[in-house]
C-alpha angles and dihedrals in degrees: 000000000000106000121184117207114201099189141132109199122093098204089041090045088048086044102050090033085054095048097056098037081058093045087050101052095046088054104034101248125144105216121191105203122176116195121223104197091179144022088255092059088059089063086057090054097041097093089056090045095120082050098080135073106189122038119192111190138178121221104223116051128160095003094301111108100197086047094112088049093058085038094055082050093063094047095050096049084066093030117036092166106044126118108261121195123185106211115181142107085250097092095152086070099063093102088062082079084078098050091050092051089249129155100198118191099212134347103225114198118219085211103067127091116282083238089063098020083055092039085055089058096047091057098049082045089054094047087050090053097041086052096052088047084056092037098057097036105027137090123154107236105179128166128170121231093334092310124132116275134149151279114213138160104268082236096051094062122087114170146348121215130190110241127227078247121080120263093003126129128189110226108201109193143146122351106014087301135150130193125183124208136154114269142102132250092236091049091047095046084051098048096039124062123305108256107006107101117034136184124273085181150329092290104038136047114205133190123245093216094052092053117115099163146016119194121172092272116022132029111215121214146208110292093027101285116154129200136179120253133205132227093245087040089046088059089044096046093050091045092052085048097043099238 
């Protein structure tokens, strides 16, 4: 697994280095990290951006305390799909994700105990693992009653949406594109993986990992999609995101 730091601090980049070289012993993982110690050195990473699958960035750098956030933009515009975690003492600016358009996967905070600050690792380790598993063996292949649907890669796939014609779902995916099959949205939730694709509301099924931004009434996607939510789907959805 390829992990990029962005952190400047030296005692904080020897502690989190430490931490995963550790995690990655005791399971048998060989883990690949490279350490930006400043935001020049992300310039430096930028070209091998869609090379990594776990960034762990700090929030100040520099100076500049929305600096990982600006930073995360960059990475998502060459890798829409990739595992994000915010790692800094600033919690209360965790909101701030939304405002940048961001879908972080954890907030991990520097002033928690190594026991809970290590167990917090281990579990995005574990996500990132558990993605790549899907990724490399899981496409979604769904057809309604023996009629023609369709087979697509699970990230490709960023909402489904109930038509005006019965029985009929829009499926929005890759590349601005829509496909329409027969199906339902309950049928599809019970036949994909648990948990990756969760109701906005009762007319549209959306993907967590497509998400950007949730506002109290509509969720906006990848690619600039935008969808009503509901209040119960607004409390599913935060508590998915962990915010």
């Amino acid at each position: 697994m390829r992990i990029l730091v962005l952190e400047d601090d030296k005692v904080q980049q020897g502690r989190i280095e430490q931490t995963l070289l550790d995690i990655g012993r005791s399971r048998n993982l060989r883990l690949e990290i490279d350490i930006a110690k400043n935001y020049g050195d992300v310039e430096k990473y930028s070209q091998y951006f869609d090379h990594y699958q776990l960034y762990l960035l700090d929030l100040e750098i520099d100076g500049e305390r929305e600096r990982g956030f600006q930073v995360a933009q960059q990475v998502r515009e060459q890798d829409p799909f990739t595992s994000i975690v915010f790692v800094s003492t600033h919690s209360e600016a965790l909101p701030l994700a939304f405002r940048y358009h961001l879908s972080a996967l954890d907030f991990i905070s520097k002033d928690q105990s190594e026991e809970d600050y290590r167990h917090q690792l281990e579990r995005c380790l574990d996500y990132v693992l558990a993605v790549d598993k899907r990724e490399n063996m899981c496409l979604f292949t769904y057809s309604f009653e023996g009629r023609r649907g369709f087979t697509l890669p699970y990230h490709e796939i960023l909402a489904f949406e109930t038509s005006v014609e019965s029985h009929r779902i829009k499926v929005y995916y890759a590349n601005h594109s829509i496909k329409t099959i027969y199906g339902s949205l309950k049928d599809i939730a019970a036949k994909a993986e648990k948990d990756y694709f969760v109701y906005a509301n009762r007319n549209t099924l959306v993907s967590l990992q497509a998400i950007e931004e949730m506002t109290a009434t509509e969720v906006t996607l990848l690619e600039g999609l935008h969808f009503p939510v509901s209040r119960t789907a607004r409390r599913t959805l935060k508590k998915h995101l962990n915010v």
